[in-house]
C-alpha positions in Angstrom: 68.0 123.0 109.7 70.9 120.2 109.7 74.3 121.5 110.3 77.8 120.1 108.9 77.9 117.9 112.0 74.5 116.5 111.9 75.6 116.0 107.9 79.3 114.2 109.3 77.4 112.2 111.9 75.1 110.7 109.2 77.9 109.9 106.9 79.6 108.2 109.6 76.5 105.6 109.9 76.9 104.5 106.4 78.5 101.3 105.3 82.1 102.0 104.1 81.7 101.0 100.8 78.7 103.2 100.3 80.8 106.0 102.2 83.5 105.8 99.6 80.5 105.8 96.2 79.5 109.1 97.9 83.3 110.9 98.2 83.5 109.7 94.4 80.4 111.0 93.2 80.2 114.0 95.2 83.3 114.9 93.4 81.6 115.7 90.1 78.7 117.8 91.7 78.8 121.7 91.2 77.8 122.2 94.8 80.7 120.6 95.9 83.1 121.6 93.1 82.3 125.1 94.7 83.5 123.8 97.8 86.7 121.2 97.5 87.0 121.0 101.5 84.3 119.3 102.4 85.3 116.6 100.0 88.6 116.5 102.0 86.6 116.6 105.5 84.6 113.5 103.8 87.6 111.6 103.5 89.3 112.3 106.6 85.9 111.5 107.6 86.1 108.0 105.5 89.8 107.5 107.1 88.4 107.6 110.6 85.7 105.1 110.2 87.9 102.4 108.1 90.6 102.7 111.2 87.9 102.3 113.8 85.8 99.7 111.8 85.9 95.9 113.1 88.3 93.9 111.1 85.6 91.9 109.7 84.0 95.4 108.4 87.4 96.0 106.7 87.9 92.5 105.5 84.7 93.4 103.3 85.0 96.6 102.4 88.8 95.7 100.9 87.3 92.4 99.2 84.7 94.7 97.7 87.4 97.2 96.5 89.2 94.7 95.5 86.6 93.2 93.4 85.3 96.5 91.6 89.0 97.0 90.6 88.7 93.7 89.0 86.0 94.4 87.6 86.8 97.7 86.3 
């Protein structure tokens, strides 16, 4: 059975951008409409691994925000 932190630990190994899909879509599912902290813990989650990721990693996830906004 896979606990929160076995759950938090996996999200952490995903790239940034695909870290940041997941907090949006999560968002709109019941299971975590039921539960609006975990969506927080997710970000602050998020937060952590853009201020710990190599500048390189946060040159391209910004450049990838910035072109979706573009976009969008």
């Amino acid at each position: 059975m896979s606990t929160l932190t076995d759950h938090l630990d996996s999200f952490r190994k995903l790239p940034l951008q695909t870290q940041l899909i997941f907090i949006g879509s999560a968002r709109s599912k019941p299971e975590f409409a039921q539960h609006p902290e975990q969506i927080e813990m997710l970000k602050r989650v998020h937060a952590e691994c853009v201020q710990f990721a190599s500048e390189s990693e946060r040159a391209e996830y910004y450049q990838a925000i910035a072109t979706w906004v573009t976009h969008h």
